[in-house]
PDB file of N, H, CA, C and O in Angstrom:
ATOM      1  N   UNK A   1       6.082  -0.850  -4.008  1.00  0.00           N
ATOM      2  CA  UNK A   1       5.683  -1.544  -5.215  1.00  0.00           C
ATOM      3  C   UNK A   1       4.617  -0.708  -5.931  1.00  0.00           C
ATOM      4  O   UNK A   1       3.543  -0.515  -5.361  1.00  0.00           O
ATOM      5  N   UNK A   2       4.826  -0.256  -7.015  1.00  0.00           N
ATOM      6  H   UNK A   2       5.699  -0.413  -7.478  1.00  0.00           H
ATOM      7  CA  UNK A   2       4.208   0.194  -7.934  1.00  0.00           C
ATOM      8  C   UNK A   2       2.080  -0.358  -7.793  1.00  0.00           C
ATOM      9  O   UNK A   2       1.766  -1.392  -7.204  1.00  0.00           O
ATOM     10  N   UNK A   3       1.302   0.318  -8.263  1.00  0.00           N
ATOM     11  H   UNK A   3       1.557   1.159  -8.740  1.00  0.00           H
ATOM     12  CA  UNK A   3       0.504  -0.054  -8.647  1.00  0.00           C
ATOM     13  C   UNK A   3      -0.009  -0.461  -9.978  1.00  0.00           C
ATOM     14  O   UNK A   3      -0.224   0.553 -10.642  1.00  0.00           O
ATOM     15  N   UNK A   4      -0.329  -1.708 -10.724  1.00  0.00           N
ATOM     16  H   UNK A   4      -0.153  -2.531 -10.184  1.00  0.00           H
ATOM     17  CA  UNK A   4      -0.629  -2.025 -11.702  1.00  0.00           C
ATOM     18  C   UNK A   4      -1.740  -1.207 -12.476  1.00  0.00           C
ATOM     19  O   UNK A   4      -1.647  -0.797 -13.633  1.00  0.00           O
ATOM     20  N   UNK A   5      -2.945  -1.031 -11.505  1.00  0.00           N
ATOM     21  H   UNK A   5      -3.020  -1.364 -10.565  1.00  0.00           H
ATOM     22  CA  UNK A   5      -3.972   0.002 -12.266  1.00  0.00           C
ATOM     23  C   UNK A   5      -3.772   1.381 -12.053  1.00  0.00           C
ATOM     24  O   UNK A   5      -4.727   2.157 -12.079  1.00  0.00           O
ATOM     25  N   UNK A   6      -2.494   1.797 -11.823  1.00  0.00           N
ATOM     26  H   UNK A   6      -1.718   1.167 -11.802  1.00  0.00           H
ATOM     27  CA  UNK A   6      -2.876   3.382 -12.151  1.00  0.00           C
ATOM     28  C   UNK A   6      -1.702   3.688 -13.125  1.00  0.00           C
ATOM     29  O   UNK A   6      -0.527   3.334 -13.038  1.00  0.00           O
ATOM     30  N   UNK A   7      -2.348   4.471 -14.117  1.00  0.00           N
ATOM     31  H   UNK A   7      -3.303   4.759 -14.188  1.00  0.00           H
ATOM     32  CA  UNK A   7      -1.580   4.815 -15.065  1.00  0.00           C
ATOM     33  C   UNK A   7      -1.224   6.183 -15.586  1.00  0.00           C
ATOM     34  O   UNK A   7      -1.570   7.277 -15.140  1.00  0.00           O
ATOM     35  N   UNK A   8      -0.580   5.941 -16.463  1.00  0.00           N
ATOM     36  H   UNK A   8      -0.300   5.052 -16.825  1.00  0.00           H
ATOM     37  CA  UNK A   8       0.089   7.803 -15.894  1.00  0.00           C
ATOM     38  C   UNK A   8       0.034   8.867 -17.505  1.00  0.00           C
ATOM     39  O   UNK A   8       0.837   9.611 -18.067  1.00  0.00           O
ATOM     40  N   UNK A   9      -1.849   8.255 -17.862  1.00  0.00           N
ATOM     41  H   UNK A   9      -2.502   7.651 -17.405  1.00  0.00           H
ATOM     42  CA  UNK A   9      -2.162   9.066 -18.992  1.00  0.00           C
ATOM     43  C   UNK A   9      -2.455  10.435 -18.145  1.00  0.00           C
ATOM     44  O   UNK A   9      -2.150  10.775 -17.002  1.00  0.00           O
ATOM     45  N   UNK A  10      -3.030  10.943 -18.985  1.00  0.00           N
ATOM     46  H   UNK A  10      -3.278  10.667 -19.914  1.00  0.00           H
ATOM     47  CA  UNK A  10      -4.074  12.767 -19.153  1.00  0.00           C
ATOM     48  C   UNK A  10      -4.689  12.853 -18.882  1.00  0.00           C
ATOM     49  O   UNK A  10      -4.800  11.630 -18.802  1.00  0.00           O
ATOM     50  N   UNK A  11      -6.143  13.403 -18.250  1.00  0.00           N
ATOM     51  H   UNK A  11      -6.053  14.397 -18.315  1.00  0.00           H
ATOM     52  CA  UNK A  11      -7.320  13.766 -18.367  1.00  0.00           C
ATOM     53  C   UNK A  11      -7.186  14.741 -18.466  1.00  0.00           C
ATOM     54  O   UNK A  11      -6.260  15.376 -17.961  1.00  0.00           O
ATOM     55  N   UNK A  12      -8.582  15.438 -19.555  1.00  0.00           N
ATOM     56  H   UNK A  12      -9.334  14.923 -19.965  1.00  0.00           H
ATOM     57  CA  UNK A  12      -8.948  16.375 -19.862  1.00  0.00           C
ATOM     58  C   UNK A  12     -10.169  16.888 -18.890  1.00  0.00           C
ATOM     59  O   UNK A  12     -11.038  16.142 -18.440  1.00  0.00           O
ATOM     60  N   UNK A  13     -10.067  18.383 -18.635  1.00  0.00           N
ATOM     61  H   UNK A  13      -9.361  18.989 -19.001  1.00  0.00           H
ATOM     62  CA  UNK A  13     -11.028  18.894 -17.588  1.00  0.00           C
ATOM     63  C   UNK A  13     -12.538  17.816 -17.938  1.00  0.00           C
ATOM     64  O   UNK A  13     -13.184  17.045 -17.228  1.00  0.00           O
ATOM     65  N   UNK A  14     -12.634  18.191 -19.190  1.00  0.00           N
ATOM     66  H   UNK A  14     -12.109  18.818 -19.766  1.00  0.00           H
ATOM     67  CA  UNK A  14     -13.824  17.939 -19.892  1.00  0.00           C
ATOM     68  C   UNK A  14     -14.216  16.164 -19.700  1.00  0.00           C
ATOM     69  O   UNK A  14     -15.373  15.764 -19.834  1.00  0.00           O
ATOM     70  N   UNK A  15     -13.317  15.442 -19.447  1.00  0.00           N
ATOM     71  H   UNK A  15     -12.377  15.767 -19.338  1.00  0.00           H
ATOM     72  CA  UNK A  15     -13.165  14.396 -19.087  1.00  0.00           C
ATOM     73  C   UNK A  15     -13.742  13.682 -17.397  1.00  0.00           C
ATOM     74  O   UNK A  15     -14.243  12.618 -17.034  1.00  0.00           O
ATOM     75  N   UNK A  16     -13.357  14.859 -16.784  1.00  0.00           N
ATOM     76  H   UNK A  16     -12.950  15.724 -17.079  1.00  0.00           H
ATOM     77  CA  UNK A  16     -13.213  14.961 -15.137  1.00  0.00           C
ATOM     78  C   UNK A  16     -14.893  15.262 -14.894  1.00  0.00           C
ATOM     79  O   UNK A  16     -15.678  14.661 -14.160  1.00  0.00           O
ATOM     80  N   UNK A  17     -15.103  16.316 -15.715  1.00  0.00           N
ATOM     81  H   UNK A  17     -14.465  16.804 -16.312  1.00  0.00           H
ATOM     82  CA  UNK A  17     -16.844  16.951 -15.527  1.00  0.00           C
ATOM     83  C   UNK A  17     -17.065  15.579 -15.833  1.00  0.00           C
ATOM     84  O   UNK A  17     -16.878  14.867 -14.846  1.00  0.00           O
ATOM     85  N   UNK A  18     -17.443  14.881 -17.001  1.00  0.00           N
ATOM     86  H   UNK A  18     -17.594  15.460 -17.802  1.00  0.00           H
ATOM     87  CA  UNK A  18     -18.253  13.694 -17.565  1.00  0.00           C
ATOM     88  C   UNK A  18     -17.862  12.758 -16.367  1.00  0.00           C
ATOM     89  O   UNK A  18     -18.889  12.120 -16.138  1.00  0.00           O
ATOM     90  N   UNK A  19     -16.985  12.401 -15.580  1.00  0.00           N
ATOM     91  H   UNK A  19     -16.150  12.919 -15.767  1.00  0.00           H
ATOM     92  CA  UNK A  19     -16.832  11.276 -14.795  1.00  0.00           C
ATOM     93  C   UNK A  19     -17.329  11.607 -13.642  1.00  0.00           C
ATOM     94  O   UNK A  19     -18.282  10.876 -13.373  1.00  0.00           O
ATOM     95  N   UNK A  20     -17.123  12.339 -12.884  1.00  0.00           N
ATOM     96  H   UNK A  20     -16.349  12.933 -13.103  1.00  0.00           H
ATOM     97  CA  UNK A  20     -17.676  13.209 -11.957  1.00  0.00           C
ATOM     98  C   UNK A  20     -18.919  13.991 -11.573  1.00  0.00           C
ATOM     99  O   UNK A  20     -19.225  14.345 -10.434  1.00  0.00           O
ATOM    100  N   UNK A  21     -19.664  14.229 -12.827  1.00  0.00           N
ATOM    101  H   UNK A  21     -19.415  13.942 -13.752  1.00  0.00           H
ATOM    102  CA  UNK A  21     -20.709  14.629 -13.323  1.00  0.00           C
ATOM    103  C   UNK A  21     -20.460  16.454 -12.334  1.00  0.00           C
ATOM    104  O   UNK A  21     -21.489  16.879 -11.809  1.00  0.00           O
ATOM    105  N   UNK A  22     -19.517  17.096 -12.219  1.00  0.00           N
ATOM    106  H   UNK A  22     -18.681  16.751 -12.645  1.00  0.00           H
ATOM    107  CA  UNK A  22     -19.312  18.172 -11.728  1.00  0.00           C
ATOM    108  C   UNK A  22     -18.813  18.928 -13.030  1.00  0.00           C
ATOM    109  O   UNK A  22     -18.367  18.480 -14.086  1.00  0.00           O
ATOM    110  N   UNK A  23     -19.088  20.514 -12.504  1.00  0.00           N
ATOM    111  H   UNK A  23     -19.451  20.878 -11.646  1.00  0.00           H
ATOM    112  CA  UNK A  23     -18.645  21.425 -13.402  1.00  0.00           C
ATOM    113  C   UNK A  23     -17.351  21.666 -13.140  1.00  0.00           C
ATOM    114  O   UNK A  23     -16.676  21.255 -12.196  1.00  0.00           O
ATOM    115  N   UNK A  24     -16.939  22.611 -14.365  1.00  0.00           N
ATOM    116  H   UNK A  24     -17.488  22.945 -15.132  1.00  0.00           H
ATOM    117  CA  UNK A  24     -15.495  23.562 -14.222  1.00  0.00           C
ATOM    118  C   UNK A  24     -15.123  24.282 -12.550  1.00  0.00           C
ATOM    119  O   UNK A  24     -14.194  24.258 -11.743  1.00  0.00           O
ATOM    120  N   UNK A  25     -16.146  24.740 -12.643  1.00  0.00           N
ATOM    121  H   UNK A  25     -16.900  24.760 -13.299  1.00  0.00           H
ATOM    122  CA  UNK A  25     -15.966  25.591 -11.317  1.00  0.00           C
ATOM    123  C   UNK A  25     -15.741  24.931  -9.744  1.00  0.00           C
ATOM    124  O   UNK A  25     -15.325  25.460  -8.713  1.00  0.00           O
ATOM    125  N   UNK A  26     -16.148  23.708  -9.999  1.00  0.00           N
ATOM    126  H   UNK A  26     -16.486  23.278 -10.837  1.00  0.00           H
ATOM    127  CA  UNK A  26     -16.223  22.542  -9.072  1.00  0.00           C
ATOM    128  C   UNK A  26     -14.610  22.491  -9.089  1.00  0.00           C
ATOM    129  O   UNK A  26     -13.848  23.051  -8.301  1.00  0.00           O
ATOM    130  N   UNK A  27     -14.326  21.772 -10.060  1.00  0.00           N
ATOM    131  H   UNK A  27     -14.945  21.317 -10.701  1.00  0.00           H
ATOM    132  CA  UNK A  27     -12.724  21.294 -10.015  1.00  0.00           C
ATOM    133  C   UNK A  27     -11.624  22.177  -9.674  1.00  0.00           C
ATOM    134  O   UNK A  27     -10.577  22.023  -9.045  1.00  0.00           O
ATOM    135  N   UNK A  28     -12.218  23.227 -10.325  1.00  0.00           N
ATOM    136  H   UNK A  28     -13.069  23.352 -10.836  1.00  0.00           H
ATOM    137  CA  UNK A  28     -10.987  24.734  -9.742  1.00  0.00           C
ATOM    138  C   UNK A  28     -11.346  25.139  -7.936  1.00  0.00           C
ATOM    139  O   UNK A  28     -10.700  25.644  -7.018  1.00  0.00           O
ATOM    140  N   UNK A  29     -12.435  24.707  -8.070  1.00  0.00           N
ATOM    141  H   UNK A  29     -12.960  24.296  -8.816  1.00  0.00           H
ATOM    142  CA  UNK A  29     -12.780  25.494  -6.664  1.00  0.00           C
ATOM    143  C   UNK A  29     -12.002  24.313  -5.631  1.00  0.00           C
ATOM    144  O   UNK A  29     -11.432  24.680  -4.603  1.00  0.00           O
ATOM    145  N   UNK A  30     -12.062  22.789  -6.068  1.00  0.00           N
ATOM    146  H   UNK A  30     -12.525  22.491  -6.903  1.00  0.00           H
ATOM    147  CA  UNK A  30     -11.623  21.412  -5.335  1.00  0.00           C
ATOM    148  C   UNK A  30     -10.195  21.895  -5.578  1.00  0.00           C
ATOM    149  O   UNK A  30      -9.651  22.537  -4.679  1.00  0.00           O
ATOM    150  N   UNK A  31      -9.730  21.717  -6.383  1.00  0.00           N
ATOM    151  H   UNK A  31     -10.171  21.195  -7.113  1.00  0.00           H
ATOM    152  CA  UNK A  31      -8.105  21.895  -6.742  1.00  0.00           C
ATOM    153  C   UNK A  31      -7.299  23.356  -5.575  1.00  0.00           C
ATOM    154  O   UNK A  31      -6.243  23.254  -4.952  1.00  0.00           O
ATOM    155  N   UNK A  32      -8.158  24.485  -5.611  1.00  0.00           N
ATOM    156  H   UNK A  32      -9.016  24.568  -6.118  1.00  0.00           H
ATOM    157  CA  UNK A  32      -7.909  25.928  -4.828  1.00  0.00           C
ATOM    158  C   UNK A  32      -7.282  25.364  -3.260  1.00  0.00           C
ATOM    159  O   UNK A  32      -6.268  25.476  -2.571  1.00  0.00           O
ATOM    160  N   UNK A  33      -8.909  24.553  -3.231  1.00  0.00           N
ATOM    161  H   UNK A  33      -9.733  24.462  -3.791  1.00  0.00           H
ATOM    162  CA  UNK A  33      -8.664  24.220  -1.588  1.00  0.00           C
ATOM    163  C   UNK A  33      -8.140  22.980  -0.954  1.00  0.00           C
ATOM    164  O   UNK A  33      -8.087  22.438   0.150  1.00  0.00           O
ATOM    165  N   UNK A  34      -7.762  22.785  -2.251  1.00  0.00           N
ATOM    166  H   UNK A  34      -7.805  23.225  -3.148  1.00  0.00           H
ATOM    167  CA  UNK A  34      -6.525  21.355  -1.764  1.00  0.00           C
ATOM    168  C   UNK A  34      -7.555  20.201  -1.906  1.00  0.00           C
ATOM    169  O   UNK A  34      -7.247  19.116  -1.413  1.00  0.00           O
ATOM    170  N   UNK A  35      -8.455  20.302  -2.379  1.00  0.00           N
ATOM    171  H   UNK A  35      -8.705  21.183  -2.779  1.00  0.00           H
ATOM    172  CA  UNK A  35      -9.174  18.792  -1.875  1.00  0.00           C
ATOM    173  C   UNK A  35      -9.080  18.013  -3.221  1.00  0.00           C
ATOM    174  O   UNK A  35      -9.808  17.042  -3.013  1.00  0.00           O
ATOM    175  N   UNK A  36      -8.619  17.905  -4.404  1.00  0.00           N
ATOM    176  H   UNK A  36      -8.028  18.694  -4.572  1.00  0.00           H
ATOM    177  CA  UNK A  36      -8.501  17.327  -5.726  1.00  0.00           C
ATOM    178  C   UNK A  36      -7.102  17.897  -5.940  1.00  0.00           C
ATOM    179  O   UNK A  36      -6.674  18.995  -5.585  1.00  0.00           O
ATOM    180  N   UNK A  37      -6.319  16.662  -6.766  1.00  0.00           N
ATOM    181  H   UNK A  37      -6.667  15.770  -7.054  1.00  0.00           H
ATOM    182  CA  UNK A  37      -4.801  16.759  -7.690  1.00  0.00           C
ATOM    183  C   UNK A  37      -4.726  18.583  -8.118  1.00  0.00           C
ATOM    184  O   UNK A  37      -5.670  19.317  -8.409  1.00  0.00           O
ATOM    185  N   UNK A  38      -3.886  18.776  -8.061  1.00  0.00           N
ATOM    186  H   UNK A  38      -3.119  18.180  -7.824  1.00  0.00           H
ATOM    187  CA  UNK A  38      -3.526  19.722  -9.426  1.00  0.00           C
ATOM    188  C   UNK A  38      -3.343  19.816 -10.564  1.00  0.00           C
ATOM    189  O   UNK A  38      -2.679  18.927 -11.095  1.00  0.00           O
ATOM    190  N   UNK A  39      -3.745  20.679 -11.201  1.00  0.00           N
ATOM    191  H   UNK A  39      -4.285  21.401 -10.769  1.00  0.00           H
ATOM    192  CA  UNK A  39      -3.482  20.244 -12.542  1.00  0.00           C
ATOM    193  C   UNK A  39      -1.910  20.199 -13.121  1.00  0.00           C
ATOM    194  O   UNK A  39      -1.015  20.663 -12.415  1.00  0.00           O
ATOM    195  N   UNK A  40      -1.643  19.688 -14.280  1.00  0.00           N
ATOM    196  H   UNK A  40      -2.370  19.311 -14.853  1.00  0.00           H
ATOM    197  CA  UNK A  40      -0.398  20.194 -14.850  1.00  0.00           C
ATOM    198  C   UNK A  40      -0.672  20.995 -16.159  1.00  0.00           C
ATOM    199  O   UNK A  40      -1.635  20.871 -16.915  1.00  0.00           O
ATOM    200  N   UNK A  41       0.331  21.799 -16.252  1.00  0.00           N
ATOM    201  H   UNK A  41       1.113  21.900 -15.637  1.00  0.00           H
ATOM    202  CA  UNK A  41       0.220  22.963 -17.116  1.00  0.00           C
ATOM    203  C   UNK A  41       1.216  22.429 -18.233  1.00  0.00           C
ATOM    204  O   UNK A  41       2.425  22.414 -18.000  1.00  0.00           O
ATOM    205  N   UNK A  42       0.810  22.079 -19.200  1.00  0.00           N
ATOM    206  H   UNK A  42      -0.172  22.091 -19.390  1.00  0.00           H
ATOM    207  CA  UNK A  42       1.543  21.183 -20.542  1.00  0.00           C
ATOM    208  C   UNK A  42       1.496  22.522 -21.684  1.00  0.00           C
ATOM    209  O   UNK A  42       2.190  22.191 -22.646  1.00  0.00           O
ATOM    210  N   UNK A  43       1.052  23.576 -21.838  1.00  0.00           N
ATOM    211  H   UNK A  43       0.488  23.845 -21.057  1.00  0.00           H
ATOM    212  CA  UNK A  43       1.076  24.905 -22.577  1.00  0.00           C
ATOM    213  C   UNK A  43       0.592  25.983 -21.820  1.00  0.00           C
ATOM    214  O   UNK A  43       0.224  25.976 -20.646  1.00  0.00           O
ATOM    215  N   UNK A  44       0.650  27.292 -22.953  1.00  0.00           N
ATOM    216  H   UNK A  44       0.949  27.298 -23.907  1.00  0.00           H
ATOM    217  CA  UNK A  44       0.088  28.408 -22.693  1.00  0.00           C
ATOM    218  C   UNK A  44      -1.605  28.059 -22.014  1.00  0.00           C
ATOM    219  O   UNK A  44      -1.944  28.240 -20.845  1.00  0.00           O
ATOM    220  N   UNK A  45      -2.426  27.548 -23.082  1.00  0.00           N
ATOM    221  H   UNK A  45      -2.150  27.401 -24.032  1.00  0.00           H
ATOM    222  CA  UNK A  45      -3.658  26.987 -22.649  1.00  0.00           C
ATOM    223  C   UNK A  45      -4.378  25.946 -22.598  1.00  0.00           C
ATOM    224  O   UNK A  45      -5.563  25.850 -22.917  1.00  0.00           O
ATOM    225  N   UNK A  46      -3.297  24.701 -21.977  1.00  0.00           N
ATOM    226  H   UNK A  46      -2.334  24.779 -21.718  1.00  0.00           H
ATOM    227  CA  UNK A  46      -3.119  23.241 -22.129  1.00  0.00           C
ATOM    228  C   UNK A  46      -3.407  22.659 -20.540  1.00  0.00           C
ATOM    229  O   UNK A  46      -2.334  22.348 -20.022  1.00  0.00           O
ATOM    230  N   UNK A  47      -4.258  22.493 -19.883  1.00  0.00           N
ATOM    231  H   UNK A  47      -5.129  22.745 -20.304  1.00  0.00           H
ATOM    232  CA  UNK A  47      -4.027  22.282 -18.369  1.00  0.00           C
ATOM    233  C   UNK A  47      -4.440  20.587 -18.704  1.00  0.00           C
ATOM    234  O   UNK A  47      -5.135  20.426 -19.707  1.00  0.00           O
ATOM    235  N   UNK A  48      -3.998  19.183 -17.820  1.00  0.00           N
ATOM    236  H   UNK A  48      -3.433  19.314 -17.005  1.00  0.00           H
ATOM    237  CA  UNK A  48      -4.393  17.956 -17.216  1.00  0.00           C
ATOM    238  C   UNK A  48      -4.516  17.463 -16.310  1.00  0.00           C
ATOM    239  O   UNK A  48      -3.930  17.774 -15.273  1.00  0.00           O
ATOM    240  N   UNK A  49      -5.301  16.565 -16.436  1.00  0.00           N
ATOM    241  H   UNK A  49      -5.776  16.313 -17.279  1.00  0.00           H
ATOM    242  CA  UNK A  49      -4.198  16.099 -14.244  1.00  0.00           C
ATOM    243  C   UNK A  49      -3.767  14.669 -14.639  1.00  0.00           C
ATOM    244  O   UNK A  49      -4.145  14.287 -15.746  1.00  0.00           O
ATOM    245  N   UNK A  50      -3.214  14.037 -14.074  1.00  0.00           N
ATOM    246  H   UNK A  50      -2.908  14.347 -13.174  1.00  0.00           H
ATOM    247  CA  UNK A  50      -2.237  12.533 -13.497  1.00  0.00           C
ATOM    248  C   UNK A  50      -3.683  11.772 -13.717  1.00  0.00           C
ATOM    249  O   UNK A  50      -4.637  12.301 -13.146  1.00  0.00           O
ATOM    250  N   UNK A  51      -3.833  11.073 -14.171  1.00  0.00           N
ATOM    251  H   UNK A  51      -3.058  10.644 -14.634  1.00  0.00           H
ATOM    252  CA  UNK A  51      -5.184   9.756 -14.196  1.00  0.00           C
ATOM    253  C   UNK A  51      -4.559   9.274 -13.021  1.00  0.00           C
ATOM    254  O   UNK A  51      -5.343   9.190 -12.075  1.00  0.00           O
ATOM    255  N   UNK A  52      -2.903   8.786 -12.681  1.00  0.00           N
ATOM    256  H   UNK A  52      -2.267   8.854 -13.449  1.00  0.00           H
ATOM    257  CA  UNK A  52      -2.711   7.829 -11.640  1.00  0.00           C
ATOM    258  C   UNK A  52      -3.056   8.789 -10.386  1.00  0.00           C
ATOM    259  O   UNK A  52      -3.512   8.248  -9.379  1.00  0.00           O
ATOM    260  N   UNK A  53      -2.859  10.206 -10.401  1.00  0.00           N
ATOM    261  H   UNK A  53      -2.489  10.646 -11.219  1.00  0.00           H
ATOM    262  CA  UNK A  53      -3.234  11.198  -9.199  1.00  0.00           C
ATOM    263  C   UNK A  53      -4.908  11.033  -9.097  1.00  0.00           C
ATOM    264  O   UNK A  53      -5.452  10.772  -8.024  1.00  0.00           O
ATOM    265  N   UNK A  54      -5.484  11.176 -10.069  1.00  0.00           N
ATOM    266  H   UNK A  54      -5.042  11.387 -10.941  1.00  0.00           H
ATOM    267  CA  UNK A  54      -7.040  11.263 -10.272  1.00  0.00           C
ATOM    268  C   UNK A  54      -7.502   9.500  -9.217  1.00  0.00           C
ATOM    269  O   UNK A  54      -7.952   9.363  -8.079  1.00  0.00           O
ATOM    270  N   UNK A  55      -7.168   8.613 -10.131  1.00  0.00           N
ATOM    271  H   UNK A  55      -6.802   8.725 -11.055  1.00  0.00           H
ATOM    272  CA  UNK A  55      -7.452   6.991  -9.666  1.00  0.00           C
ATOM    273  C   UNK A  55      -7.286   7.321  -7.963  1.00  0.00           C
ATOM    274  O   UNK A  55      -8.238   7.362  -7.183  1.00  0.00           O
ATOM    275  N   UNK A  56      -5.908   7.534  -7.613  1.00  0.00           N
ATOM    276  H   UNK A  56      -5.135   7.501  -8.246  1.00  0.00           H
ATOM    277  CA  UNK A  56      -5.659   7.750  -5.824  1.00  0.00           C
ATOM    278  C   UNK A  56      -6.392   8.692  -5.262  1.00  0.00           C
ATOM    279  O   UNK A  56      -6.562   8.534  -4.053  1.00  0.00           O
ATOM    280  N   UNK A  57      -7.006   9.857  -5.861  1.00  0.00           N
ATOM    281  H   UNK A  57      -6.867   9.985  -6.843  1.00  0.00           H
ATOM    282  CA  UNK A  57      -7.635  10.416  -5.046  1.00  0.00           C
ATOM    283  C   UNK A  57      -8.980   9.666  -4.900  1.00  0.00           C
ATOM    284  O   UNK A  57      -9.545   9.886  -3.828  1.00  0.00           O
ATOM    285  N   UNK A  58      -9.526   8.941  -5.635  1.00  0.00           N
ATOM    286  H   UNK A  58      -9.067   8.762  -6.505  1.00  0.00           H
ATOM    287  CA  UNK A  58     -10.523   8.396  -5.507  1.00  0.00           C
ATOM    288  C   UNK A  58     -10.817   6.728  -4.762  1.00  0.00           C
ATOM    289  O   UNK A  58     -11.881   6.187  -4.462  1.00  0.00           O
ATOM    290  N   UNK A  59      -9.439   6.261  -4.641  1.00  0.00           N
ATOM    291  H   UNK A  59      -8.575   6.701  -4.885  1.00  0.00           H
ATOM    292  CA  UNK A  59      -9.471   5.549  -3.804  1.00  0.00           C
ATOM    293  C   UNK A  59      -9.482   6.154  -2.499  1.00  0.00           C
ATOM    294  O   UNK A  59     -10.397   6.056  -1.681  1.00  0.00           O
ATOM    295  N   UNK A  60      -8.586   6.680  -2.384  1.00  0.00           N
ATOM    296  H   UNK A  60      -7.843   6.760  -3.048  1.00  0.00           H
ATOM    297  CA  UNK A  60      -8.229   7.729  -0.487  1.00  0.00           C
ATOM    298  C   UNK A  60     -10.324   8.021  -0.501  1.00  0.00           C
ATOM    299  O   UNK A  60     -10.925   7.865   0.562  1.00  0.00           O
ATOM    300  N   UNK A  61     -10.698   8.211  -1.116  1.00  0.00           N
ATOM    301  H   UNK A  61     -10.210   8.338  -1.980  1.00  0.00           H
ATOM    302  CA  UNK A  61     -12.291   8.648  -1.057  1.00  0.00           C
ATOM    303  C   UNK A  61     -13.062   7.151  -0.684  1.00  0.00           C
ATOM    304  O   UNK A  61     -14.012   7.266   0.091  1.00  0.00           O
ATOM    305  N   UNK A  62     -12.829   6.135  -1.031  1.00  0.00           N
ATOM    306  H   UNK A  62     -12.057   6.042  -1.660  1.00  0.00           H
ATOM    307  CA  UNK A  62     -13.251   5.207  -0.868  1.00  0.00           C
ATOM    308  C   UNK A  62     -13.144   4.528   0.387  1.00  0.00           C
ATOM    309  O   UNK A  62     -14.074   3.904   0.899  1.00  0.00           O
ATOM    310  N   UNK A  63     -11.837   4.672   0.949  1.00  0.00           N
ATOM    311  H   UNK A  63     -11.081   5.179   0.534  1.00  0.00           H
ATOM    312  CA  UNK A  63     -11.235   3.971   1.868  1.00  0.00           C
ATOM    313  C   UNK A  63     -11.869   5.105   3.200  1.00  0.00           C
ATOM    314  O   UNK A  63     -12.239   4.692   4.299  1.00  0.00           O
ATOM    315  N   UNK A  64     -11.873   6.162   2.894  1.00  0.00           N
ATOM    316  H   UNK A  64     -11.573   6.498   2.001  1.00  0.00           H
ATOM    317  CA  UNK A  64     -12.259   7.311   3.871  1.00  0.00           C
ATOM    318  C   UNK A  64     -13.920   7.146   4.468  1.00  0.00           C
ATOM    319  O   UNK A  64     -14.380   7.976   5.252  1.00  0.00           O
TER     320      UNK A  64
END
């Protein structure tokens, strides 16, 4: 069964820093070593991630 609160907009890096209060280098360095979503590559210089990937990783953080 589906989850009702996760939804399957965009975030922008710039989005991720402000919620997270982490830098660029944070998220690439989390993303490298497996520990944060991947991004998706939507252009040449267009990267996002899954809000519903973002929301689950932060539950799995909660529950952990």
């Amino acid at each position: 069964m589906p989850n009702k609160h996760l939804s399957d907009t965009y975030l922008k890096r710039q989005q991720l820093e402000a919620k997270f209060d982490i830098s660029k280098a944070t998220i690439y360095r989390w993303t490298k070593a497996g520990k944060f979503p991947a991004a998706i590559h939507l252009g040449a210089n267009m990267v996002r991630w899954k809000s519903s990937q973002v929301e689950a990783w932060i539950a799995e953080r909660e529950v952990g």
